[in-house]
C-alpha positions in Angstrom: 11.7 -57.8 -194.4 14.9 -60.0 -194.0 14.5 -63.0 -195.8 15.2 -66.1 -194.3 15.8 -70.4 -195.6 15.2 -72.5 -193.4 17.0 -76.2 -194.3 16.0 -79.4 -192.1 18.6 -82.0 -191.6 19.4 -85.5 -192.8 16.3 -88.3 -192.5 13.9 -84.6 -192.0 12.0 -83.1 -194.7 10.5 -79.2 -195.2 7.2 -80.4 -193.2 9.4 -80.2 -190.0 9.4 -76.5 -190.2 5.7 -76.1 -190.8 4.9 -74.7 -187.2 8.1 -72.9 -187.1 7.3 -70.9 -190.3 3.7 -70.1 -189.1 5.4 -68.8 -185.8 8.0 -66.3 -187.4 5.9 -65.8 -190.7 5.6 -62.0 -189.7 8.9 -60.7 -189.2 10.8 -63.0 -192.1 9.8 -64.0 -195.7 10.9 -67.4 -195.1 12.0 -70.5 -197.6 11.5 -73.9 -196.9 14.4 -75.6 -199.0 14.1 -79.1 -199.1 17.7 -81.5 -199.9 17.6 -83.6 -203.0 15.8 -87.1 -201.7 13.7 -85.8 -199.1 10.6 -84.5 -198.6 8.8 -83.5 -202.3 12.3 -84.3 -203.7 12.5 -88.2 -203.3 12.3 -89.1 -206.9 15.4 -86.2 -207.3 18.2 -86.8 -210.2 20.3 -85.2 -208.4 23.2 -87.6 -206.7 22.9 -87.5 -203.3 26.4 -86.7 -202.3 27.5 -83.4 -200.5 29.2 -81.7 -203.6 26.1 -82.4 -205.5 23.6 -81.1 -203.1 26.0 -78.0 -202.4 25.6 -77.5 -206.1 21.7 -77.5 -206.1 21.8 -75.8 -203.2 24.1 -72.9 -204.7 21.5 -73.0 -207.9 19.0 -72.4 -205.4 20.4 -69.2 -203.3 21.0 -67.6 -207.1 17.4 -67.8 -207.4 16.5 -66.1 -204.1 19.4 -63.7 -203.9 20.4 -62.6 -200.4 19.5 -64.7 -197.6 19.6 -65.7 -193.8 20.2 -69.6 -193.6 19.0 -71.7 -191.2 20.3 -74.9 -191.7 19.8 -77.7 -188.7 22.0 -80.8 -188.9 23.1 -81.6 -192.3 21.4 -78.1 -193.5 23.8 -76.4 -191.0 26.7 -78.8 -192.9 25.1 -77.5 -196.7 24.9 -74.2 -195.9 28.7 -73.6 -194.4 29.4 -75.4 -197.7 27.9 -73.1 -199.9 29.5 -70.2 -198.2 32.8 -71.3 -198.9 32.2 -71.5 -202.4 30.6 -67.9 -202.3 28.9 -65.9 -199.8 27.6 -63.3 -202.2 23.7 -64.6 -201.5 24.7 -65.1 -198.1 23.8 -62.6 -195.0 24.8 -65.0 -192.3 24.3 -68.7 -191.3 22.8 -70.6 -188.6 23.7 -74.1 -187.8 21.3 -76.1 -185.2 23.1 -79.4 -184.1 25.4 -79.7 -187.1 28.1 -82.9 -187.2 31.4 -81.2 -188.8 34.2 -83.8 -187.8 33.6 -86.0 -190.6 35.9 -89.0 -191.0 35.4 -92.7 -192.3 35.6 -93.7 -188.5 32.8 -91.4 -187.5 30.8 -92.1 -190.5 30.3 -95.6 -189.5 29.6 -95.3 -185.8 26.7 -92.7 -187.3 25.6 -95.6 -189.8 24.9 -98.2 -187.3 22.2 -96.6 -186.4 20.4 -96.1 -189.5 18.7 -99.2 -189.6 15.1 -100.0 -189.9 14.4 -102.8 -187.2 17.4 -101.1 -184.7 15.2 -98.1 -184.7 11.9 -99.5 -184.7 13.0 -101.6 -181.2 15.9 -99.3 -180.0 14.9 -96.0 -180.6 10.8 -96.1 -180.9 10.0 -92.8 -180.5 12.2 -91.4 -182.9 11.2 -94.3 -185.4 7.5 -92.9 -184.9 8.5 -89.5 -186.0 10.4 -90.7 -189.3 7.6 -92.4 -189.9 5.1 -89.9 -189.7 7.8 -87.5 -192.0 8.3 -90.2 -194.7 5.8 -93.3 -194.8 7.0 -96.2 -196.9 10.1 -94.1 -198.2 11.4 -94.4 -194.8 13.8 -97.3 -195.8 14.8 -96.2 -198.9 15.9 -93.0 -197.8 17.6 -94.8 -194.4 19.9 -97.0 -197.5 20.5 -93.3 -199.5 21.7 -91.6 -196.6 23.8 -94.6 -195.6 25.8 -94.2 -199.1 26.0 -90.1 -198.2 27.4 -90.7 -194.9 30.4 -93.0 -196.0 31.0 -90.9 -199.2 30.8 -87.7 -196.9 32.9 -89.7 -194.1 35.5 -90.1 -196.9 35.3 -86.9 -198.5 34.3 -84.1 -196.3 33.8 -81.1 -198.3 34.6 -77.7 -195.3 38.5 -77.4 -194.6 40.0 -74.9 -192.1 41.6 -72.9 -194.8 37.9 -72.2 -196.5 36.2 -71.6 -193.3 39.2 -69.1 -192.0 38.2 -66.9 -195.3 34.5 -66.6 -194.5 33.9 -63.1 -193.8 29.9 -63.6 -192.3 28.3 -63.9 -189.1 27.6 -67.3 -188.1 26.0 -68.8 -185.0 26.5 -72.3 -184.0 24.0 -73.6 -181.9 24.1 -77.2 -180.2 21.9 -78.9 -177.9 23.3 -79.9 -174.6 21.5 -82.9 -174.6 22.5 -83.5 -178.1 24.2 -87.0 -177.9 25.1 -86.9 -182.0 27.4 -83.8 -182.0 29.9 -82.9 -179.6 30.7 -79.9 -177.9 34.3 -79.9 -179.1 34.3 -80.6 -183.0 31.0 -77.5 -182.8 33.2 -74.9 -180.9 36.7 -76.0 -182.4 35.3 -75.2 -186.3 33.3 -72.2 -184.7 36.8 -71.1 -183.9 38.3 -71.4 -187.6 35.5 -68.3 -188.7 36.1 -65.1 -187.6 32.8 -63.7 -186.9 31.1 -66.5 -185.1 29.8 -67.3 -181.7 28.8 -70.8 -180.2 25.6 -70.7 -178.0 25.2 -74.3 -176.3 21.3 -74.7 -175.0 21.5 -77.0 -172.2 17.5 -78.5 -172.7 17.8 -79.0 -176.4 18.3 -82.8 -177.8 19.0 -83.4 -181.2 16.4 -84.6 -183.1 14.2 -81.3 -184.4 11.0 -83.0 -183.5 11.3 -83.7 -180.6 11.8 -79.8 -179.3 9.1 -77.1 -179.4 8.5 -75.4 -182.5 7.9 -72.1 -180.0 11.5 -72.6 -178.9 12.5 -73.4 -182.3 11.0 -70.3 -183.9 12.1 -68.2 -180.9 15.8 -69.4 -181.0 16.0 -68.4 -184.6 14.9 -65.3 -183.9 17.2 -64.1 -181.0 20.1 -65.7 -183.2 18.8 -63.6 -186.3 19.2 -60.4 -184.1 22.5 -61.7 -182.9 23.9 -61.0 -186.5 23.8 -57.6 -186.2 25.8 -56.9 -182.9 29.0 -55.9 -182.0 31.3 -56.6 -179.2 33.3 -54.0 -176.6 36.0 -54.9 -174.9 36.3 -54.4 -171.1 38.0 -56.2 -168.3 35.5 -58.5 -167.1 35.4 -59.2 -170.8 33.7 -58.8 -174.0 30.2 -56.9 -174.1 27.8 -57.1 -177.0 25.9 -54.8 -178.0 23.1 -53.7 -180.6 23.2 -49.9 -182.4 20.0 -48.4 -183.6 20.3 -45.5 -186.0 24.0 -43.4 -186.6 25.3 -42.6 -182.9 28.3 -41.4 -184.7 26.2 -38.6 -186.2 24.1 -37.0 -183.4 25.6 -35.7 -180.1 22.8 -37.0 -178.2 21.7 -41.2 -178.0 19.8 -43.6 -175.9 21.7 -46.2 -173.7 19.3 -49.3 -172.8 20.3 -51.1 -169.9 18.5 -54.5 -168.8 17.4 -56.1 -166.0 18.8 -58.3 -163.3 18.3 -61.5 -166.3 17.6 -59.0 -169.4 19.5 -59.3 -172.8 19.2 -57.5 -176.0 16.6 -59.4 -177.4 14.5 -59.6 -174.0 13.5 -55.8 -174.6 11.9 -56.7 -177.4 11.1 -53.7 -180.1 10.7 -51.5 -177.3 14.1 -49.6 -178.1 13.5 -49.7 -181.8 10.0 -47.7 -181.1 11.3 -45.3 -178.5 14.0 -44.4 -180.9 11.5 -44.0 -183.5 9.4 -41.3 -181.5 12.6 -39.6 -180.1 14.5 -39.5 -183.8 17.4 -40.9 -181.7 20.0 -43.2 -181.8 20.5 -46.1 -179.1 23.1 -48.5 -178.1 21.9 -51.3 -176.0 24.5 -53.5 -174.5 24.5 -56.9 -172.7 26.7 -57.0 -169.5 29.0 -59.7 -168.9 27.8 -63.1 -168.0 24.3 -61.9 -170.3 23.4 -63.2 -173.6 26.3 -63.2 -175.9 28.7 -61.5 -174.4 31.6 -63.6 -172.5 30.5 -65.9 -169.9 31.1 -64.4 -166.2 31.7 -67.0 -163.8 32.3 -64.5 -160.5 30.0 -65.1 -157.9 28.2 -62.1 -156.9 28.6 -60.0 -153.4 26.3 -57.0 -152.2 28.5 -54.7 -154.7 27.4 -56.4 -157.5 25.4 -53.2 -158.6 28.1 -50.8 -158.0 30.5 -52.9 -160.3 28.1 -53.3 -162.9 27.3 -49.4 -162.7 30.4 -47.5 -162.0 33.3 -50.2 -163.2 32.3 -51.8 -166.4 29.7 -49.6 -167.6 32.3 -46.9 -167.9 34.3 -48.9 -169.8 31.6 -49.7 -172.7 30.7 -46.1 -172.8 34.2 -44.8 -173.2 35.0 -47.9 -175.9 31.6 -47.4 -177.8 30.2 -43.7 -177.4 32.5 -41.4 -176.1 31.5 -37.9 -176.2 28.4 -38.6 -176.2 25.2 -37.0 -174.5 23.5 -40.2 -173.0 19.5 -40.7 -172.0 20.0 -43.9 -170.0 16.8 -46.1 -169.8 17.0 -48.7 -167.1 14.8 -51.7 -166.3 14.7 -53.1 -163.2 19.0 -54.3 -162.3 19.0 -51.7 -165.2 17.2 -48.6 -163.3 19.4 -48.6 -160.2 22.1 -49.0 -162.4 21.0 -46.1 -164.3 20.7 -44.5 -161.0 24.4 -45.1 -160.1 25.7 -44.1 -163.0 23.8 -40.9 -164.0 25.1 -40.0 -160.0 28.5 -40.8 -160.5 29.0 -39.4 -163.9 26.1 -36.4 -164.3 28.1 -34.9 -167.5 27.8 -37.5 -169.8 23.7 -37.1 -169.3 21.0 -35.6 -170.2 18.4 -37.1 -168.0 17.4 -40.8 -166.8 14.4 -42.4 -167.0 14.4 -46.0 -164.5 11.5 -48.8 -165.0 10.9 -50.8 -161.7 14.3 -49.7 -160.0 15.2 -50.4 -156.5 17.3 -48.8 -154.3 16.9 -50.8 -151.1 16.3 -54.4 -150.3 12.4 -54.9 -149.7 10.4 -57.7 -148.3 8.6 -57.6 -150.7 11.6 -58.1 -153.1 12.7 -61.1 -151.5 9.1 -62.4 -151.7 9.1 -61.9 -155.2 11.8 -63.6 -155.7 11.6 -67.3 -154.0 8.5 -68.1 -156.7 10.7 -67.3 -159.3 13.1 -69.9 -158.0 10.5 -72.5 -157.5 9.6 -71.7 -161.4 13.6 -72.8 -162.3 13.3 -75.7 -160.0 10.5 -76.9 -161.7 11.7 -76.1 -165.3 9.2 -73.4 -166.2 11.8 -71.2 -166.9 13.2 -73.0 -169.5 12.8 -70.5 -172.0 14.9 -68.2 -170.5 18.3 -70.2 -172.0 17.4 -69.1 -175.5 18.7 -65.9 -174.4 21.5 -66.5 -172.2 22.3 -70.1 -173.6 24.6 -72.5 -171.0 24.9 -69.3 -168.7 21.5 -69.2 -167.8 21.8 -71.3 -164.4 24.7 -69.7 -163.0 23.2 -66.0 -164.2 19.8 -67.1 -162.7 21.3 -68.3 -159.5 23.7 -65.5 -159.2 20.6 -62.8 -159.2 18.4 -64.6 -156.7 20.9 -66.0 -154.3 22.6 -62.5 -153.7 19.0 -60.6 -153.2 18.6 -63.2 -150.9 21.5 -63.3 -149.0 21.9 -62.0 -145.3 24.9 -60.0 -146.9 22.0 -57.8 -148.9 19.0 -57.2 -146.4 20.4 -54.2 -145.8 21.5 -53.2 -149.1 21.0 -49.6 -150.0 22.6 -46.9 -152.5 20.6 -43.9 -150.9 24.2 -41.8 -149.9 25.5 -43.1 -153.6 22.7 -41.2 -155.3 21.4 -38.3 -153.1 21.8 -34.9 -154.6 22.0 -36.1 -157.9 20.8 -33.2 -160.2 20.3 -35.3 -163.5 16.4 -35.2 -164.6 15.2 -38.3 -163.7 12.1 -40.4 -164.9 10.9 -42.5 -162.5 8.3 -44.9 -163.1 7.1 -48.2 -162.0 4.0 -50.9 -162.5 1.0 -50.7 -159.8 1.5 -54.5 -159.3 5.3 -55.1 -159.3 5.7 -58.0 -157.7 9.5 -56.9 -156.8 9.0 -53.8 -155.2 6.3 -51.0 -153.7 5.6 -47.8 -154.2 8.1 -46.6 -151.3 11.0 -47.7 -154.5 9.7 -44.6 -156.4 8.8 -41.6 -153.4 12.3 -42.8 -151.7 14.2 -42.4 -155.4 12.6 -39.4 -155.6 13.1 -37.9 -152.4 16.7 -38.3 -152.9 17.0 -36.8 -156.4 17.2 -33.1 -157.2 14.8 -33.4 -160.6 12.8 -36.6 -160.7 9.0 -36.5 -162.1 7.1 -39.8 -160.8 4.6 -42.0 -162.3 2.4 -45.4 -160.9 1.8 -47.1 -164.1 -1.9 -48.9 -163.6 -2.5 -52.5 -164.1 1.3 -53.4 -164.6 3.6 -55.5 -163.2 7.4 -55.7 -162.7 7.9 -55.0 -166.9 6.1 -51.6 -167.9 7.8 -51.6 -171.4 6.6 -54.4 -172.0 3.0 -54.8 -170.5 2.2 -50.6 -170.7 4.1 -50.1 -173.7 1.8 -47.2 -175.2 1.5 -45.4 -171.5 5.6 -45.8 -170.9 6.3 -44.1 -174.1 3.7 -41.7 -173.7 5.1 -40.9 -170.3 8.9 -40.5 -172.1 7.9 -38.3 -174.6 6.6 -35.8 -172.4 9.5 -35.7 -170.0 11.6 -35.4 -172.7 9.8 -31.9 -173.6 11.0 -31.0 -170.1 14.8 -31.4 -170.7 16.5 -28.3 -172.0 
């Protein structure tokens, strides 16, 4: 179990993270380290200046040995600091909302605000919140954090030199509604480390308190599983993508490919346990315009598919497994795109298997599809930028507008993939709200070697809502291929 501390930010206190921990308290061992003069630590001998708290923070990581940090606002600040003195204790870092472009000037526009009455009448609800965090101690830690502002203002401890030698992942998230830190100062010091990635969420303020702990807990999570990926290059640009297992030591591997507003992280454990049972290896990949690989800004047209499938999909296997005997396993965008590609290039694999593919334009597709928009209208779909970050919109919009368009009624790949003579799985959920039955018998009719299968009581996701009958349903295919 990775192990994971979690640091709150100035004026905040380890009781912030209470929910959070709760929420991820499975999957991490997690450590709630609270800064000198906040939280159980007000009464702390410990200056309260950044090279002091870097110290006791450095002291601390000894103790706990290798870590994950989480640091949000000033923790985000602390942590980057402790990795340029070492990163020996450190696995990676993410920052949440993090002010890096220190100065005297931008120290005292920040202390202006930090004022008892000011925030009481200007700023109530966030007042009612420090309240609740520190009682009474409120104003004395307002006056502390005024000194460590003008002293950090003065004497800011990360330099571009330091950060260019830090040789860990780091993420740095901000809020787009974050009024405190700025787009520019987060991306341009995101840009001094060499393995880092900025991922803007366009719904998050700044304050911690103020945003779900379920996002919260869910954010660090996807970012967690961000520090393991890679990146491919291909001409639309970058791809990342996660490996599972050695693909450079077995011939054979599974490729994951998601759905029309899938990621990595979206599939869940599902590739981890199908692995498992198989005892193979699996790359899954995120196309451009998806999660964290490059943002995509091209509008889509009816080829969209064919692009995804026979252009740039190519690309990422010839970059990242080459030589390789591929079982493709395709959700959704991800099954006809499986469908494509297994047609196009049948000696790279070994079979297929597609969950909820289409390969014409229903109806009932369409129909499917104008709730879903309704749902973004009205926000309910909030949670899908935690994946896709500040691309979300344009992603989102990009999938339902072109299944919608007039251009698309008659989309339909049936001469692309008739005659295809890879062993195909084909299966789809009883209640797919995207697509009938006629999706799987006219697959099927077209391919040489494709075994069927209605999964009961399931909807558009049968990985995810039929796990145990999906893989059950692999695994015996998979006896069939020679």
């Amino acid at each position: 179990m990775e192990k994971l501390i979690v640091i709150h930010g100035a004026l905040g206190n380890g009781q912030e993270f209470e929910s959070v921990i709760q929420l991820l308290g499975g999957k991490y061992e997690i450590i709630n380290y609270e800064i000198p003069h906040h939280g159980f630590k007000q009464d702390s001998k410990t200056p309260f200046n950044i090279e002091s708290i870097t110290a006791d923070f450095c002291d601390f990581l000894e103790e706990q040995g290798r870590s994950i940090i989480y640091g949000f606002s000033l923790g985000g600040y602390l942590a980057l600091c402790a990795a340029q003195q070492s990163t020996q204790n450190i696995e990676g870092i993410i920052t949440q909302g993090t002010k890096l472009n220190w100065s005297p000037e931008v120290a005292a526009i920040e202390i202006k605000g930090l004022n008892l009455n000011f925030l009481k009448e200007k700023a109530t609800p966030f007042y009612n919140y420090l309240i609740n965090l520190h009682g009474n101690y409120l104003e004395d830690l307002l006056a502390k954090t005024i000194g460590f502002m003008q002293e950090l203002g003065s004497h800011p401890l990360l330099t571009r030199g330091e950060l260019n030698k830090l040789d860990i992942p780091v993420r740095m998230i901000r809020g787009g509604k974050d009024r405190m830190v700025s787009k520019d100062e987060t991306e341009n010091v995101c840009a001094m480390i060499s393995n880092s990635h900025y991922f803007e969420l366009p719904f998050f303020p700044h304050p911690l308190g103020f945003i779900d702990p379920k996002h919260i807990a869910r954010l660090i999570d996807v970012q967690i599983g961000s520090l393991h990926y890679k990146w491919a290059e291909t001409k639309e640009g970058r791809m990342s993508y996660k490996t599972i297992g050695d693909i450079h030591e077995n011939e054979v591997c599974l490729l994951f490919l998601h759905e029309a507003i899938g990621s990595i992280a979206q599939w869940q454990d599902f590739p981890d346990e199908l692995s498992q049972v198989l005892n193979l290896p699996a790359i899954i990949p995120e196309f451009p315009g998806y999660g964290f690989s490059d943002e995509n800004c091209k509008e889509r047209d009816e080829n969209y598919l064919h692009n995804f499938a026979l252009s740039i999909l190519p690309e990422f296997t010839e970059a990242v497994c080459k030589d390789k005997k591929l079982i493709v396993v395709g959700h959704s965008d991800g099954g006809t795109n499986a469908l494509l590609y297994s047609s196009r290039f049948p000696n790279n694999i070994i079979g297929i298997v597609t969950m909820a593919a289409h390969y014409i334009n229903e109806l009932e597709t369409r129909a499917g599809i104008q709730p879903a928009i309704e749902a973004y209208k009205q926000g309910k779909l909030k949670g899908l930028e935690l994946f896709h970050g500040d691309k979300t919109e344009h992603l989102f919009y990009n999938w339902a507008r072109t299944w919608l368009s007039k251009d698309f009624e008659d989309w339909n790949i049936s001469s692309d993939i008739q005659g295809s003579e890879v062993p195909s799985l084909i299966l789809q959920g009883s209640d797919d709200q995207y697509g009938t039955d006629k999706q799987v018998e006219g697959i099927s009719n077209l391919l040489e070697n494709a075994s069927t299968c209605i999964i009961a009581d399931c909807g558009h996701a049968p990985h995810l809502e039929q796990r145990e009958q999906v893989i059950k349903e692999i695994i015996q295919w998979r006896k069939t291929l020679s």
